[in-house]
Short mmCIF file of the C-alpha atoms (twelve columns), coordinates in Angstrom:
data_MODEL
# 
_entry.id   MODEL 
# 
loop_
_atom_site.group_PDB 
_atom_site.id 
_atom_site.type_symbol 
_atom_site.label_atom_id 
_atom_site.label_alt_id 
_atom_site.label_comp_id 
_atom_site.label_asym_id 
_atom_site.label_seq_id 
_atom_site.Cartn_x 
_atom_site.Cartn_y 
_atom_site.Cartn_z 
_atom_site.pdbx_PDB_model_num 
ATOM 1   C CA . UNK A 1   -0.335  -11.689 -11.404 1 
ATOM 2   C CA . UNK A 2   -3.777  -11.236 -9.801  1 
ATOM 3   C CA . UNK A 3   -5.952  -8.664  -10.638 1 
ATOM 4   C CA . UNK A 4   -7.563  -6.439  -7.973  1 
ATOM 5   C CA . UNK A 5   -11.549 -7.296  -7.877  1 
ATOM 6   C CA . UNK A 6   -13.677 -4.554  -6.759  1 
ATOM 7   C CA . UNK A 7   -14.892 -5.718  -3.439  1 
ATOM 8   C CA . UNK A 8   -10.852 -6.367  -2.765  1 
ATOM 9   C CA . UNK A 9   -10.330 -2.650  -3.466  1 
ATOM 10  C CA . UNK A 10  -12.561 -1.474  -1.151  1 
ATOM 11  C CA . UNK A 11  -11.551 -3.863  1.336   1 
ATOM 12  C CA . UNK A 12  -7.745  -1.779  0.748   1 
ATOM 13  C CA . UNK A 13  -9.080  1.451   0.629   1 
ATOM 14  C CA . UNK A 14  -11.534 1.218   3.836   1 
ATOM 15  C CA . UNK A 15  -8.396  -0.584  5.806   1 
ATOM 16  C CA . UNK A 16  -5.974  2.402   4.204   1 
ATOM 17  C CA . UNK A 17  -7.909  4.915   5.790   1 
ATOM 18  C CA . UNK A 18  -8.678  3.665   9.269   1 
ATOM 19  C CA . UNK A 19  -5.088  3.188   9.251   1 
ATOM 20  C CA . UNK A 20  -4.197  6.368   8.564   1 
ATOM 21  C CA . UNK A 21  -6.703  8.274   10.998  1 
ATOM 22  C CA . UNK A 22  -5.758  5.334   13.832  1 
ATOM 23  C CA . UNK A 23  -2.369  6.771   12.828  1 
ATOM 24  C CA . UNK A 24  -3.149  10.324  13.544  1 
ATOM 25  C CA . UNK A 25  -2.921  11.203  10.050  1 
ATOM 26  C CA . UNK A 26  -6.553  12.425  9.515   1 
ATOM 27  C CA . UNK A 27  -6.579  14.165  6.210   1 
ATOM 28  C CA . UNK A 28  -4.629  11.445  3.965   1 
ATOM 29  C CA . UNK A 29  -4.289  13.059  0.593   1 
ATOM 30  C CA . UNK A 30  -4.014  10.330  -2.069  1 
ATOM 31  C CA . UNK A 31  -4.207  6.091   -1.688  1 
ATOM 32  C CA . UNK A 32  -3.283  3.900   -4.589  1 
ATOM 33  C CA . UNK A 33  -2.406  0.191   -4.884  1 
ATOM 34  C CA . UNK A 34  -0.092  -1.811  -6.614  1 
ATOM 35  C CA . UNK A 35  -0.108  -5.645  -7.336  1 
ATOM 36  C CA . UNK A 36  3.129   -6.805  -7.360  1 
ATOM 37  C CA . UNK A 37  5.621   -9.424  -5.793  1 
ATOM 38  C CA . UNK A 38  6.671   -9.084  -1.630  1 
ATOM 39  C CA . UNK A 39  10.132  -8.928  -3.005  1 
ATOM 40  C CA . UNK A 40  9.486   -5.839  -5.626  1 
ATOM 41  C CA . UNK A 41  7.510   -4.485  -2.272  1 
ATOM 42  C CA . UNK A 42  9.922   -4.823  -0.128  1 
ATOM 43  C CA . UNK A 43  12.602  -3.100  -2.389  1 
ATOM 44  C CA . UNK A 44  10.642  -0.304  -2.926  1 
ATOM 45  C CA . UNK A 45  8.849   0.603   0.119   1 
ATOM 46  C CA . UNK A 46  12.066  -0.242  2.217   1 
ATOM 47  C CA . UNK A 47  10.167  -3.496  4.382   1 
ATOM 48  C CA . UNK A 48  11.592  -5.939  6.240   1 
ATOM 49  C CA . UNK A 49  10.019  -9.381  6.867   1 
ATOM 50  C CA . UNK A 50  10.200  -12.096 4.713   1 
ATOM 51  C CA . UNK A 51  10.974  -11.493 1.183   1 
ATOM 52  C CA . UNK A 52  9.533   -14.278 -1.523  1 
ATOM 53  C CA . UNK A 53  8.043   -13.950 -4.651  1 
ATOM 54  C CA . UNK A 54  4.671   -14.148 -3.320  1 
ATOM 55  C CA . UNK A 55  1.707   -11.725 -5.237  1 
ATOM 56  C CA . UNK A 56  0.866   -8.857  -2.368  1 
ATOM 57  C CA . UNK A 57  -0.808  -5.773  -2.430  1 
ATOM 58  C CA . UNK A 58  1.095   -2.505  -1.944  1 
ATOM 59  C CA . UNK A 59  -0.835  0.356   -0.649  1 
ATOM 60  C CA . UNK A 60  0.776   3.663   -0.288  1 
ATOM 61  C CA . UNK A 61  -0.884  7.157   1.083   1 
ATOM 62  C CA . UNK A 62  0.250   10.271  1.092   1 
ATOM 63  C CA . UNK A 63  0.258   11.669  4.532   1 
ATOM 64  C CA . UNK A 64  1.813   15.279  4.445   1 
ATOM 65  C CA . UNK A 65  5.089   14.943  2.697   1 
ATOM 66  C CA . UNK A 66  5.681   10.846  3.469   1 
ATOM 67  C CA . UNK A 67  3.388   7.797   2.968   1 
ATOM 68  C CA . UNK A 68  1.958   4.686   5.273   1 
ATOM 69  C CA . UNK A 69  2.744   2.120   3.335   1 
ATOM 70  C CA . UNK A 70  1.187   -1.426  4.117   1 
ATOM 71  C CA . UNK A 71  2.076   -5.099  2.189   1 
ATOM 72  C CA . UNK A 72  -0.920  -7.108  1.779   1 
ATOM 73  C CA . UNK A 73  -0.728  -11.026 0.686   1 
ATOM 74  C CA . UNK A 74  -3.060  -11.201 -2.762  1 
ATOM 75  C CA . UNK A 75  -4.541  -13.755 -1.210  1 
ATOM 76  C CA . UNK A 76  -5.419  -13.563 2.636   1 
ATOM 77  C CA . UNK A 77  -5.105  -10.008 2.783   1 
ATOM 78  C CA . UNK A 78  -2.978  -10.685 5.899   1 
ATOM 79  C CA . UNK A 79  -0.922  -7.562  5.896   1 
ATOM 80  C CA . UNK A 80  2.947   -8.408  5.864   1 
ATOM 81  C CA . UNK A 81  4.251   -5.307  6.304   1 
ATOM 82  C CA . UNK A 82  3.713   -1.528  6.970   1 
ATOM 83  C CA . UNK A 83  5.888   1.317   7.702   1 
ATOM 84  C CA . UNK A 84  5.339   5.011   8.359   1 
ATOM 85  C CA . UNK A 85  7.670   6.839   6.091   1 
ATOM 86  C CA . UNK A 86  8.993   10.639  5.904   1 
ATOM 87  C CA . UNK A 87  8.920   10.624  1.932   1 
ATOM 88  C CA . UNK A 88  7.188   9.581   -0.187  1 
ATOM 89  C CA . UNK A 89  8.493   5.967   -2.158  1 
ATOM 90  C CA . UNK A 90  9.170   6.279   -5.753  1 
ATOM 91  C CA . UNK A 91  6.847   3.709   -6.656  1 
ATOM 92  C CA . UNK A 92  8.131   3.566   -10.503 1 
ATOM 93  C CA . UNK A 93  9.332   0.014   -10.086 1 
ATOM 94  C CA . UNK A 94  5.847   -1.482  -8.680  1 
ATOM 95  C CA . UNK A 95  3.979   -0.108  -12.143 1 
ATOM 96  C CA . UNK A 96  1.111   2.460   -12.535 1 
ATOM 97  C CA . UNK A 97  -1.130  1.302   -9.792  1 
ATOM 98  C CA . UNK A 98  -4.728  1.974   -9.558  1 
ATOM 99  C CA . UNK A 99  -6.260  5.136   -7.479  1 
ATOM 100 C CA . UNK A 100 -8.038  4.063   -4.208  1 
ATOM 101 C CA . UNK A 101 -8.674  7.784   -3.227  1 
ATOM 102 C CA . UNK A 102 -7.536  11.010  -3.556  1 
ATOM 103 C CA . UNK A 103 -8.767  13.742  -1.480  1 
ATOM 104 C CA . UNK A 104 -8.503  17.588  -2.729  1 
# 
């Protein structure tokens, strides 16, 4: 599995953001990232599209009491999927991430 290079998780965390505010959701609380398979992804954060065993980037921030969630590919950062959801995921399965942000 890739690892997540530094200028790549900025690249997440500034996109994370301006999605979230674009969204309306202008205090996000908490952004991490997970490097995993689109088919792990997909299970977990509920997305549709299509499902391979392709490396991707899972973001997921905490907006109020759900999450944006958006599927990166590892290694376009084309995103794949996204989703607005009312709960938060329980991103167990997708392994301890790494913090992009966390607001207090």
């Amino acid at each position: 599995m890739l690892a997540a290079e530094p200028l790549t998780l900025q690249v997440l965390r500034q996109d994370a953001v301006l999605a979230t505010t674009a969204g309306g959701f202008l205090h996000p609380t908490d952004g991490r990232v997970f490097i995993t398979t689109h088919r792990k992804a997909a299970r977990v954060l509920q997305a549709a599209g299509v499902i391979d065993d392709q490396p991707v980037y899972a973001v997921v921030v905490s907006v109020g009491p759900g999450a944006l969630t958006i599927v990166y590919d590892a290694k376009t950062l084309d995103v794949t999927d996204w989703g607005i959801r009312p709960h938060r995921p329980d991103m167990r399965a997708l392994g301890p991430g790494t913090q992009l942000f966390r607001s207090s």
